[in-house]
C-alpha positions in Angstrom: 48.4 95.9 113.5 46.2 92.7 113.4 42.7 92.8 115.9 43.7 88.8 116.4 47.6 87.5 116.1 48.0 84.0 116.8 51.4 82.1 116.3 52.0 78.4 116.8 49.1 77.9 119.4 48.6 74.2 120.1 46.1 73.2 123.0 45.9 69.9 124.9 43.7 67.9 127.4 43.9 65.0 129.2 41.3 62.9 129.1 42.5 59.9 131.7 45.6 58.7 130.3 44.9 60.4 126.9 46.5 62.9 126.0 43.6 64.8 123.3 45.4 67.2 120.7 42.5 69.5 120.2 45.5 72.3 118.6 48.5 71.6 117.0 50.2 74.4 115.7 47.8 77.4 114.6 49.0 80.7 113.4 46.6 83.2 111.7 46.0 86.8 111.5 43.0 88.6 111.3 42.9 92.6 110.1 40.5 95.1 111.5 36.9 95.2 109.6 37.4 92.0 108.5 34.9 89.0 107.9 36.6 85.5 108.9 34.8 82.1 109.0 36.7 79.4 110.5 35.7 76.3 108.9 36.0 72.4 109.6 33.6 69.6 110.2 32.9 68.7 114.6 35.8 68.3 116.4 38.2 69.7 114.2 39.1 72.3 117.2 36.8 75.0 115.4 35.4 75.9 119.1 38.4 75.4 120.7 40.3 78.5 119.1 37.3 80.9 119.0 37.7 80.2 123.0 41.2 80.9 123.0 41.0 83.8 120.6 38.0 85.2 123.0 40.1 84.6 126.5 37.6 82.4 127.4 40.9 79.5 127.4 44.6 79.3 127.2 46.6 77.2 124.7 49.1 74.8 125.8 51.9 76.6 123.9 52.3 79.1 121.4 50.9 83.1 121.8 47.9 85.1 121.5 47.6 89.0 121.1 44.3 91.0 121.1 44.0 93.9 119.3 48.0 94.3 119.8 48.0 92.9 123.7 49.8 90.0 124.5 47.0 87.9 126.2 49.9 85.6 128.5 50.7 87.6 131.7 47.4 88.9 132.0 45.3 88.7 135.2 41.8 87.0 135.5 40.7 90.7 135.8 42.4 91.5 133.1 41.4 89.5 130.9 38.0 90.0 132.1 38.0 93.7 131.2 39.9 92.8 127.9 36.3 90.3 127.0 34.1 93.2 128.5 34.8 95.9 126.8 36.9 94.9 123.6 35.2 91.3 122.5 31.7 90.1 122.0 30.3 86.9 122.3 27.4 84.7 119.9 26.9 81.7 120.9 24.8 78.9 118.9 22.6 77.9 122.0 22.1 81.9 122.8 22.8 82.0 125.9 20.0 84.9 127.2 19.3 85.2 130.4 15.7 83.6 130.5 14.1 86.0 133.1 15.7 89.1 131.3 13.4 90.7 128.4 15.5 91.4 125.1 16.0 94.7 126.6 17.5 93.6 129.5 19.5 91.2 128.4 21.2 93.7 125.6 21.3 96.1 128.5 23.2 93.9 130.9 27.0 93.7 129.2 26.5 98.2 129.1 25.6 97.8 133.5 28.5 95.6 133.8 30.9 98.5 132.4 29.1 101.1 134.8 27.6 103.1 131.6 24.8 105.2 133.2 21.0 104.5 132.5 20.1 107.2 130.3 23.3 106.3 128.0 22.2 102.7 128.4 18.6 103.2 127.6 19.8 104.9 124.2 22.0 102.4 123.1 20.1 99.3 124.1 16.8 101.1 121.7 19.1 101.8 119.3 20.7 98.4 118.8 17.5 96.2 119.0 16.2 99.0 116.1 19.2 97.9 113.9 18.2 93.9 114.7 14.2 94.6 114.1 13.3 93.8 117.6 12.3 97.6 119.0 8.7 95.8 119.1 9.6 93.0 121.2 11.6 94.7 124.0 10.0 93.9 126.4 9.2 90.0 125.6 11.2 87.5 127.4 13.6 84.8 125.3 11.0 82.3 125.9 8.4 84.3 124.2 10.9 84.9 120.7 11.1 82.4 117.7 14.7 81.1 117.4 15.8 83.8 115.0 14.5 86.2 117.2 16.6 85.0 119.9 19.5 84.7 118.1 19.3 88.4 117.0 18.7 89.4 120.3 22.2 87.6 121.2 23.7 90.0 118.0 22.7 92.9 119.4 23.9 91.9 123.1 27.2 91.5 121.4 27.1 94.3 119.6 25.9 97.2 121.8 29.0 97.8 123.6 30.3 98.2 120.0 33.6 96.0 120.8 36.5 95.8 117.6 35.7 91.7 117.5 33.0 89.8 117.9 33.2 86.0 118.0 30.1 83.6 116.5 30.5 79.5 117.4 28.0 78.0 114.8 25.9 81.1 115.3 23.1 79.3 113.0 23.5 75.3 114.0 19.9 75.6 115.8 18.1 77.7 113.2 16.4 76.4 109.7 18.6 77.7 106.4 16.2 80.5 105.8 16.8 82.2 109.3 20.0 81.0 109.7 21.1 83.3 106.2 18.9 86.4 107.8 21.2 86.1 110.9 24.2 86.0 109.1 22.8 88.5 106.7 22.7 91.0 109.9 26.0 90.3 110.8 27.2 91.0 107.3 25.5 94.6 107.6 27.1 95.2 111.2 30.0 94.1 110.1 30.1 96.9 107.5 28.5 100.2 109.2 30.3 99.5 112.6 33.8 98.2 110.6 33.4 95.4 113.5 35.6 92.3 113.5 33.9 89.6 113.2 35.0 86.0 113.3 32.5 83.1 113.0 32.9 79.4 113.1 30.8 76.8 110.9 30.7 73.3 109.7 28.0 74.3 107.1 29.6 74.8 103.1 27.0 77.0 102.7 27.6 79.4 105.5 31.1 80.0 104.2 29.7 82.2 101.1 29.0 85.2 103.8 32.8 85.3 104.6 35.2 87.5 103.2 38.4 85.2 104.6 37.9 81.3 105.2 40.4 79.5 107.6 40.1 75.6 107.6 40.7 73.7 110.3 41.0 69.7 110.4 42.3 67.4 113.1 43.7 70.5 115.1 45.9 72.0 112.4 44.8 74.3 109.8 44.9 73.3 106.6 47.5 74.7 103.8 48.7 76.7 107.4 46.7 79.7 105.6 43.9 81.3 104.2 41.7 81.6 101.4 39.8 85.1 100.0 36.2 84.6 99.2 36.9 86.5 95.7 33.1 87.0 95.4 32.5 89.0 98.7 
């Protein structure tokens, strides 16, 4: 079974009297261990599915099932337990908790699913080894370089070892040379863990790192499939 089934989602807002198609349509499928990049230039509803995909929203119409669960129906607990301990989040502007050192803040999704502190304390050291950041534990986000940060928001999303992990432009605020490293590291994740991962970009170059490209335009997805990156 597919880690991400979506069928003939469309999602709409109203913006006064406007009615703003930011779906129309969608269906895709995304396989366990794969490496997806959904594609399109800003505003083409690249951000808009990843949130939809993640439970973070609900389309208009159509369905959504994670990692074979049929996401209508389910409770805000529910789907708060389905993000917590199934689905990890990067986001382009970070999103660390300022006053949090890079341990914390990796530590923090493990305290939120009760796992004890010894088990925490192992798997937080752990994970910030396999990003390069066991020296700068115990440094605050404020006191990282960009990159830094955004590895830092990798391992966060990666220490409860979820099957998916969602990226929204997870190099828009990093320089090409640090943007590659991050999605080099994510590339290497993806392949000792097996994890899911799904990342959105605008960038032509970025799309070389994914093994499946999905383009999105206007809301609909262009050719209504994918395309295998032959190379990867």
């Amino acid at each position: 079974m597919p880690v991400v089934s979506v069928k003939e989602v469309s999602k709409e807002y109203k913006l006064g009297k406007t009615i703003v198609k930011a779906l129309q349509k969608v269906s895709l499928e995304v396989e366990k261990g794969d490496f997806v990049s959904i594609c399109g230039p800003s505003g083409s509803g690249k951000t808009t599915l990843l949130n939809i995909i993640g439970c973070l929203d609900k389309p208009t119409e159509g369905t959504v099932a994670i990692i074979d669960q049929a996401v209508a129906g389910l409770s805000d607990a529910q789907l708060s337990e389905l993000r917590n301990r199934s689905i990890g989040f990067i986001f382009q502007t970070f999103n660390l908790i300022p006053v949090l050192t890079a341990y914390e803040n990796v530590e923090y999704p493990l305290w939120i699913l009760g796992k004890g502190r010894k088990e925490r304390h192992k798997m937080v050291l752990k994970m910030l080894k396999e990003v390069g950041l066991l020296e700068h534990k115990d440094h605050k986000p404020d006191e990282l370089s960009g990159g830094q940060r955004q590895r830092v928001a990798v391992a966060r999303a990666l220490v409860t070892m979820p099957e998916l992990v969602l990226a929204d432009e997870p190099t828009a605020n990093l320089d090409s040379e640090t943007g590659g490293a991050v999605l080099e590291l994510m590339r290497k994740m993806n392949r000792e863990f097996s994890t899911t991962f799904i990342f959105s970009t605008h960038d032509p170059k970025i799309m070389n790192y994914a093994r499946r490209i999905y383009r999105l335009r206007d809301g609909r997805l262009i050719n209504g499939e994918s395309e295998k990156n032959n190379e990867k």
